[in-house]
VOPAGU-2260 file (C-alpha; in pm, 1 decimal, decimal comma):
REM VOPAGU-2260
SITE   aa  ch    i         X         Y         Z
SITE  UNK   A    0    1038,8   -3298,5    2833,2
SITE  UNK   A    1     976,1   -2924,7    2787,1
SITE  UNK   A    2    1323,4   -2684,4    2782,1
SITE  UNK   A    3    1159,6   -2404,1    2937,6
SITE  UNK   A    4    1363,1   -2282,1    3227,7
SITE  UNK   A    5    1117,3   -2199,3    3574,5
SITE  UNK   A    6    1347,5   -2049,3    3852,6
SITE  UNK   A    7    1316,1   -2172,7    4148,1
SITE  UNK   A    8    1338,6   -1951,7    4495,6
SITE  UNK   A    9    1615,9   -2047,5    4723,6
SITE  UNK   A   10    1717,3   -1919,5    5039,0
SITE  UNK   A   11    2097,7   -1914,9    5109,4
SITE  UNK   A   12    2282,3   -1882,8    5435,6
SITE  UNK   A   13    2516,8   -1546,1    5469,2
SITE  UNK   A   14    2875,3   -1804,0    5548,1
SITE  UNK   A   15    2716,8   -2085,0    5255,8
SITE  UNK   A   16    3024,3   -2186,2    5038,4
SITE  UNK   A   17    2790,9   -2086,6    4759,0
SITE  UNK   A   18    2889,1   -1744,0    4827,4
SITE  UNK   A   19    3282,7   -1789,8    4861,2
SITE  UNK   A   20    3393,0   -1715,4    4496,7
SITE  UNK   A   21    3210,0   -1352,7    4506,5
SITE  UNK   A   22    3403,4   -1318,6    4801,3
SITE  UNK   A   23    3760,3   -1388,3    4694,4
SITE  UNK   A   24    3655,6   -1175,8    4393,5
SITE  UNK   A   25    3537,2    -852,1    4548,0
SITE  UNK   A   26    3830,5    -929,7    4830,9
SITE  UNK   A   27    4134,4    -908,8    4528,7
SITE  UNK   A   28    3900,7    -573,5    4394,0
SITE  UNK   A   29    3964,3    -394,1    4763,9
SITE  UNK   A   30    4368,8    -476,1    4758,2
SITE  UNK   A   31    4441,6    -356,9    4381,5
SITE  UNK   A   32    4265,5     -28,3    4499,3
SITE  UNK   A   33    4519,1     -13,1    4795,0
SITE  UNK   A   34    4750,4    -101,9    4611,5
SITE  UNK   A   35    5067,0     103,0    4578,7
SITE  UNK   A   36    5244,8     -49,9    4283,7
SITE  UNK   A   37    5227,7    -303,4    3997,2
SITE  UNK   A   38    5425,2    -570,3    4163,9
SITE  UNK   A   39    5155,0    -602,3    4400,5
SITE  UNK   A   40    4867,0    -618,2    4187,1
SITE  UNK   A   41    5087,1    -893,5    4005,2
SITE  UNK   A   42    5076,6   -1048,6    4360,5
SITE  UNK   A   43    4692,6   -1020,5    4424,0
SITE  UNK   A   44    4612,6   -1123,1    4144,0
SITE  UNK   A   45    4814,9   -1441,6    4177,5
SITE  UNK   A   46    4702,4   -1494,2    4557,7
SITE  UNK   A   47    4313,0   -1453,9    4390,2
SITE  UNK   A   48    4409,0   -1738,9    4124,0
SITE  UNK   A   49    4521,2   -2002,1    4367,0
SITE  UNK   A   50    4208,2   -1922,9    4627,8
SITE  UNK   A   51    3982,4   -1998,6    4315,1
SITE  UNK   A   52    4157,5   -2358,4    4228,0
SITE  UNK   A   53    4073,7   -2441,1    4557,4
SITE  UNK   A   54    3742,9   -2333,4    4567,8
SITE  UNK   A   55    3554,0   -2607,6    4422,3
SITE  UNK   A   56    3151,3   -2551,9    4417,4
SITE  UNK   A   57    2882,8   -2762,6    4191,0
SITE  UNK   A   58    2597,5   -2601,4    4046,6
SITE  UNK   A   59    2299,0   -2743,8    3985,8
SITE  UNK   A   60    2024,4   -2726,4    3735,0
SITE  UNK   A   61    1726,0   -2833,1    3855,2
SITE  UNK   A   62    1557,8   -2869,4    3514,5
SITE  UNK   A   63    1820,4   -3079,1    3329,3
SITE  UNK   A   64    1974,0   -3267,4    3637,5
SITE  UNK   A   65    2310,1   -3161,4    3541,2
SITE  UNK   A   66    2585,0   -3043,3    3764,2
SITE  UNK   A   67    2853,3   -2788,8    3646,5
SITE  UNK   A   68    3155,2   -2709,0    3791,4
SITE  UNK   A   69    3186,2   -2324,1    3788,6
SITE  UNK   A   70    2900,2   -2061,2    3708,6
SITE  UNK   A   71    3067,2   -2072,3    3354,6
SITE  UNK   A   72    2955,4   -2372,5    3267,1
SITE  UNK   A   73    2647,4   -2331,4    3396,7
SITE  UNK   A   74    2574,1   -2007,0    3218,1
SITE  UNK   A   75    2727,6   -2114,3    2890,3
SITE  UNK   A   76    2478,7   -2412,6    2952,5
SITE  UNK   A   77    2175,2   -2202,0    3001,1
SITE  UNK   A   78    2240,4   -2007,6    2680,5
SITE  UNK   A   79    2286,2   -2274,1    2463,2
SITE  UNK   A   80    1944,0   -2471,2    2619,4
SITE  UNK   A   81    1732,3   -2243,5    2877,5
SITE  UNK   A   82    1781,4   -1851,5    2667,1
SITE  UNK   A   83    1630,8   -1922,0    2306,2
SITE  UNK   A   84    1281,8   -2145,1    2346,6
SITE  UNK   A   85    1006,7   -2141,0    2119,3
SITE  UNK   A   86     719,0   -2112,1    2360,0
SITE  UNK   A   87     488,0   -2259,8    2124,5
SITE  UNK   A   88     682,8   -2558,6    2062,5
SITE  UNK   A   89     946,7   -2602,6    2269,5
SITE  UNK   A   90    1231,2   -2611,8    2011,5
SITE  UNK   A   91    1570,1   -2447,7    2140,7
SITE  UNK   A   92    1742,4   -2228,3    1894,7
SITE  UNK   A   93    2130,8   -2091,6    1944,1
SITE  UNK   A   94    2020,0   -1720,8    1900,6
SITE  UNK   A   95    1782,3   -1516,2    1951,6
SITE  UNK   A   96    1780,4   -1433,2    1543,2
SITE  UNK   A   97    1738,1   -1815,2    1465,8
SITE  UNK   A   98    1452,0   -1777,5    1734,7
SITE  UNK   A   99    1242,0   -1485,8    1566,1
SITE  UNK   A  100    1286,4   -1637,1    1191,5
SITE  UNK   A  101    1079,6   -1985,1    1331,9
SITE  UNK   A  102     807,5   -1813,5    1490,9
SITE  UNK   A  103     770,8   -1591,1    1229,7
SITE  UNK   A  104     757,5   -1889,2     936,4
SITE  UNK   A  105     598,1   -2134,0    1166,7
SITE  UNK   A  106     396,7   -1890,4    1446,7
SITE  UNK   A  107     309,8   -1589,6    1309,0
SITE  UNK   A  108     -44,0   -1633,4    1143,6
SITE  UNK   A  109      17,2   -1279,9     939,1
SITE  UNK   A  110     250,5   -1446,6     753,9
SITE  UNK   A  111      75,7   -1742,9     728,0
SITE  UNK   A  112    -160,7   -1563,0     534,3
SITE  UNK   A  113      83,2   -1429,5     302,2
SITE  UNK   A  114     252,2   -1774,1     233,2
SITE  UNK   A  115    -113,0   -1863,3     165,4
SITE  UNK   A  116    -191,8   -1593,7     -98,1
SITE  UNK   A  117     164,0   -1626,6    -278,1
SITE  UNK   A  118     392,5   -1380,7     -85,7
SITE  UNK   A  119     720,5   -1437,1     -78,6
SITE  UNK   A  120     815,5   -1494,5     352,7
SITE  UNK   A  121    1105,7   -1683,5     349,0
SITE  UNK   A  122    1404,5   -1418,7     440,1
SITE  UNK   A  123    1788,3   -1500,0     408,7
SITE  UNK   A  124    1992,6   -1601,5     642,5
SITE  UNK   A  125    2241,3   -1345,8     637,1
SITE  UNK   A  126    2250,1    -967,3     802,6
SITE  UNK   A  127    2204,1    -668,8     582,4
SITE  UNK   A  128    2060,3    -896,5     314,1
SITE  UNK   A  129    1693,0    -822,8     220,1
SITE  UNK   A  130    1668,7   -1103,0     -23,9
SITE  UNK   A  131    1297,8   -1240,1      56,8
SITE  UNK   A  132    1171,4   -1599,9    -135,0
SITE  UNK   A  133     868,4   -1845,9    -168,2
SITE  UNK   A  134     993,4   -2120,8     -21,3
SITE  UNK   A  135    1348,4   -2281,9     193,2
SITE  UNK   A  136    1460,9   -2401,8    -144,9
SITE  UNK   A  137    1530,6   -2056,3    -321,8
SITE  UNK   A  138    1644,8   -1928,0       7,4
SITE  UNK   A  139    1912,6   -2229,4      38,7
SITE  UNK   A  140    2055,0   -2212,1    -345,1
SITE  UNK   A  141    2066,8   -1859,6    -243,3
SITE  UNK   A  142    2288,1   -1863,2      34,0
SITE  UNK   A  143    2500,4   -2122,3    -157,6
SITE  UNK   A  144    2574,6   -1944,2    -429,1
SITE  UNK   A  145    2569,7   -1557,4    -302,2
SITE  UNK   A  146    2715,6   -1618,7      45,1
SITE  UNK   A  147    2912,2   -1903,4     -25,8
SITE  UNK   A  148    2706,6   -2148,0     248,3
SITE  UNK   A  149    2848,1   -2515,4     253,2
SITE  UNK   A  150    2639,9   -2727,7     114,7
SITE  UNK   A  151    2661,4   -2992,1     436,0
SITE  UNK   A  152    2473,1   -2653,8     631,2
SITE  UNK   A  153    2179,1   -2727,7     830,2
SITE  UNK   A  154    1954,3   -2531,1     642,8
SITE  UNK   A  155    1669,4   -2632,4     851,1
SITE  UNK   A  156    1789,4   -2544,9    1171,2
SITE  UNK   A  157    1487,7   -2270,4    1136,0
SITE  UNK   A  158    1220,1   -2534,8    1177,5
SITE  UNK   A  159    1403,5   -2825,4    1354,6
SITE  UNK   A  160    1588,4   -2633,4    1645,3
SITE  UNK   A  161    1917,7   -2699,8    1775,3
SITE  UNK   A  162    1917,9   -3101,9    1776,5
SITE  UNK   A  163    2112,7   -3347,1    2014,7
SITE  UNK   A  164    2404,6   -3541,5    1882,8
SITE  UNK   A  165    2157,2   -3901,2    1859,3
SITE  UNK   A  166    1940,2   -3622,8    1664,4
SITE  UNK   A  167    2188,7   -3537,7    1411,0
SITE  UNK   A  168    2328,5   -3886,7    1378,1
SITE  UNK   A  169    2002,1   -4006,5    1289,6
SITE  UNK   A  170    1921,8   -3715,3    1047,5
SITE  UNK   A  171    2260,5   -3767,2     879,2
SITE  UNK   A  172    2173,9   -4144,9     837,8
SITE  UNK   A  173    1840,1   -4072,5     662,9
SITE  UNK   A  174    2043,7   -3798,4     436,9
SITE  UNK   A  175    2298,4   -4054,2     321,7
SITE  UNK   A  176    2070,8   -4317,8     279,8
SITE  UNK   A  177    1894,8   -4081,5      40,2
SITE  UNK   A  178    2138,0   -3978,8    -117,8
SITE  UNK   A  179    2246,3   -4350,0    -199,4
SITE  UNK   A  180    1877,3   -4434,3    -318,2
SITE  UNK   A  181    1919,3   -4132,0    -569,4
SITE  UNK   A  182    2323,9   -4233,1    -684,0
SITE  UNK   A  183    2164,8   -4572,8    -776,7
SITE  UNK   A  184    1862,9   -4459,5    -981,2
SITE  UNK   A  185    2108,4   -4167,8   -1134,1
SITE  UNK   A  186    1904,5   -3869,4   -1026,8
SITE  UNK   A  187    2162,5   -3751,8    -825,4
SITE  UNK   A  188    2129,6   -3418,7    -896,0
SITE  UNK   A  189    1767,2   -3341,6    -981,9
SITE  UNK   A  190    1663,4   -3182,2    -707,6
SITE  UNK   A  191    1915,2   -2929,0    -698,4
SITE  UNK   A  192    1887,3   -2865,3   -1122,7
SITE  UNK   A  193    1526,6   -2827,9   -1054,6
SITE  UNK   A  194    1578,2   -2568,1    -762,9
SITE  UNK   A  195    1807,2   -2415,9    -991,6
SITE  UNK   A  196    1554,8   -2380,9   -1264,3
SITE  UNK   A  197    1335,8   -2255,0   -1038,7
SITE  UNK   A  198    1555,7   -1950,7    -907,2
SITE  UNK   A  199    1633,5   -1878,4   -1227,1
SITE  UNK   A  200    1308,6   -1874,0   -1382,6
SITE  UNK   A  201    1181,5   -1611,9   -1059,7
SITE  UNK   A  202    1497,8   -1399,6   -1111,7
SITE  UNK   A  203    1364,6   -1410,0   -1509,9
SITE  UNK   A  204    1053,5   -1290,7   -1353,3
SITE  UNK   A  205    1171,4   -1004,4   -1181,3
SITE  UNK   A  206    1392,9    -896,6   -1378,7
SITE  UNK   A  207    1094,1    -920,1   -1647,8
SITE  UNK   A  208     842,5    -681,6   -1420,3
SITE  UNK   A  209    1150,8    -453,9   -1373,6
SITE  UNK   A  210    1224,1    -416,5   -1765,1
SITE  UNK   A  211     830,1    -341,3   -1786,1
SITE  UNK   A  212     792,6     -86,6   -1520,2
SITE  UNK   A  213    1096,3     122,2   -1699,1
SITE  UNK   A  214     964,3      74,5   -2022,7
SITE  UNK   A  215     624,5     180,8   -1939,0
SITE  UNK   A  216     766,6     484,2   -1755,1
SITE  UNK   A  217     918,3     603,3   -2074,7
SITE  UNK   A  218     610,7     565,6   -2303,6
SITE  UNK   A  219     425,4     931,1   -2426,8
SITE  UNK   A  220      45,9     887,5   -2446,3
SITE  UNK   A  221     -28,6    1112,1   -2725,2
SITE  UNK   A  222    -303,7    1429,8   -2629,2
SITE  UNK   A  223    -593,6    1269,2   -2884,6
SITE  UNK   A  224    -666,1     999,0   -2628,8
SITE  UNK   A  225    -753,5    1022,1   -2317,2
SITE  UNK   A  226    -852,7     764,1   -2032,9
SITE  UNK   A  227   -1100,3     986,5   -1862,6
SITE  UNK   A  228   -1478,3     941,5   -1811,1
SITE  UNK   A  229   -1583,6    1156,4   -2086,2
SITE  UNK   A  230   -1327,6    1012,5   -2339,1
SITE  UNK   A  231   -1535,5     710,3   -2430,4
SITE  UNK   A  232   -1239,8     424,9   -2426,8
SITE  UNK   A  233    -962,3     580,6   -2562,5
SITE  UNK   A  234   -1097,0     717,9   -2926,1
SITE  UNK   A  235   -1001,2    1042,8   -3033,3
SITE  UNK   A  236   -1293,0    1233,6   -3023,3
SITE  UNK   A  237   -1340,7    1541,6   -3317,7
SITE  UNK   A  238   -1538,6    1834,2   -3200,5
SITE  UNK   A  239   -1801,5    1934,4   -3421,2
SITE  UNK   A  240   -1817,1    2191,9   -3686,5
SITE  UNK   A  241   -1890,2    2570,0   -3602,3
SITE  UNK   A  242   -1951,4    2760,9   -3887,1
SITE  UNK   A  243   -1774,2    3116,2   -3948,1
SITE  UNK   A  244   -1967,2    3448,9   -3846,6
SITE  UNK   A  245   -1973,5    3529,3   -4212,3
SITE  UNK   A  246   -2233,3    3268,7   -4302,8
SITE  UNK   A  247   -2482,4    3316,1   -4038,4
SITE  UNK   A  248   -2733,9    3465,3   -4193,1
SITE  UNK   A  249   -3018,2    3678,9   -3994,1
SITE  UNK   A  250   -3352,4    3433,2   -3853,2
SITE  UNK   A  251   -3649,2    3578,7   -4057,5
SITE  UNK   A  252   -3969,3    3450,2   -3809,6
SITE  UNK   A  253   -4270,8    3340,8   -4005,4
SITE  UNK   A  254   -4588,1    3313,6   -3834,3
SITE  UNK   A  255   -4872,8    3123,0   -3960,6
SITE  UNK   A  256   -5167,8    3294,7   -3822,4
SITE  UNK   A  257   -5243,9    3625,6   -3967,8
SITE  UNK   A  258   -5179,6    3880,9   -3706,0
SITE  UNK   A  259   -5495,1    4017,9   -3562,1
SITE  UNK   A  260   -5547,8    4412,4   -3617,8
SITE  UNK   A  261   -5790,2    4700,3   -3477,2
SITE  UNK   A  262   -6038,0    4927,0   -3667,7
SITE  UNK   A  263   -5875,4    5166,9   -3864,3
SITE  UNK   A  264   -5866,7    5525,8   -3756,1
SITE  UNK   A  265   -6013,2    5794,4   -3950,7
SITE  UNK   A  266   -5794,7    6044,3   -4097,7
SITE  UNK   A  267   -5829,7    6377,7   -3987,8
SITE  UNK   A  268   -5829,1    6629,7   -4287,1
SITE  UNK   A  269   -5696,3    6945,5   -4252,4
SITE  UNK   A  270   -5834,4    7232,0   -4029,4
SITE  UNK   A  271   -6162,8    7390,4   -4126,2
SITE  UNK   A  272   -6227,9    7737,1   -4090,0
SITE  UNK   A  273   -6362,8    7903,8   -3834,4
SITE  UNK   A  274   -6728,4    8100,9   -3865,8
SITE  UNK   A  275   -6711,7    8424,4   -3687,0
């Protein structure tokens, strides 16, 4: 049966007893104001208490079939089963925080994606802590040993919800019942030394990547190699040899045809006299 609460439209007459505790309410609110000294607010206030032990009123809810006795009941009812739903799956959650972490490790296909590709999803339990892992293991031996979780703590309440008591009783049987199967083959322990390897081997990791990043922060790259295009993977490269100004020594052209040349022009001697 789904948890999803569907309000329902009723219509309520003005004098319906439904109405009578508002009444006596916003009745003591009018004499305090008119009140003229603290003996007889001590007085309402009294008068209001015994008008409320009489008034006796059942409330209904139409989903669960449940009656409750006062609207406090009713409401503290509706936030522990109607408020926190998983539309997807129905599972009821005590908060709206336990709420958001299921859909978004078990509905949100973003993330799915990232859990698919190796990304860590899985975030911790605890505000202010952006602690982020793999998988539920890391994130329980986490919260055991940072935030000092008992180890009895439903760690799945993420993906099973809040569960009835013949929920729990049954889960608890299957856990002890495991737990036996383990005590009598002596692996008591292994899956916990295992998860412990396992955190300890990704902290290794990180702390690894962190020790490189620094490291390779403080390296020089000497100027004789370079990474660019031009540099030819990474070997110096020696310019060539220019020789001084001194030893350049003046091109002499050499043609091999004979260079072609006009007829001579006669000499003129010198001026001859003129005949009179």
């Amino acid at each position: 049966m789904s948890t999803i609460y569907i309000p329902q439209k009723r219509i309520y007459a003005p004098n319906d007893p439904f109405f009578e505790e508002g009444n006596i309410a916003l009745r003591a609110l009018w004499l305090k104001r008119q009140a003229a000294s603290d003996a007889e607010v001590h007085m309402i206030q009294q008068e209001q208490q015994d008008l409320l032990d009489q008034h006796h009123i059942d409330i209904y809810c139409d989903h669960c079939r449940i009656r409750f006795p006062s609207v406090v009941t009713f409401e503290s009812h509706y936030e522990a089963v109607h408020r926190n739903v998983c539309l997807e799956c129905h599972k009821i959650f005590p908060s709206f925080d336990w709420l958001q972490l299921h859909i978004d490790e078990f509905h949100n296909v973003l993330l799915q994606i990232k859990k698919e590709r190796g990304e860590k999803i899985y975030k911790c339990y605890v505000h202010g802590c952006k602690k982020v892992f793999s998988g539920p293991r890391q994130r329980r031996l986490h919260l055991i040993d940072k935030h000092n979780y008992p180890r009895y703590f439903p760690f799945d309440l993420v993906y099973t919800g809040t569960l009835s008591f013949e929920q729990r009783k049954v889960r608890d049987q299957k856990n002890k019942e495991r737990l036996k199967r383990l005590s009598m083959h002596g692996h008591k322990d292994t899956d916990m030394d295992e998860e412990h390897r396992s955190t300890e081997e990704e902290s290794k990791k990180d702390v690894d990547m962190d020790e490189l990043v620094t490291g390779m922060s403080k390296l020089r790259i000497p100027k004789s190699i370079s990474f660019g295009h031009k540099a030819g993977l990474g070997i110096p490269q020696h310019r060539p040899h220019r020789p001084s100004i001194e030893n350049l020594k003046p091109e002499v052209k050499v043609y091999s045809h004979p260079r072609k040349r006009g007829p001579k022009k006669k000499k003129m001697s010198g001026a001859e006299p003129m005949i009179e």
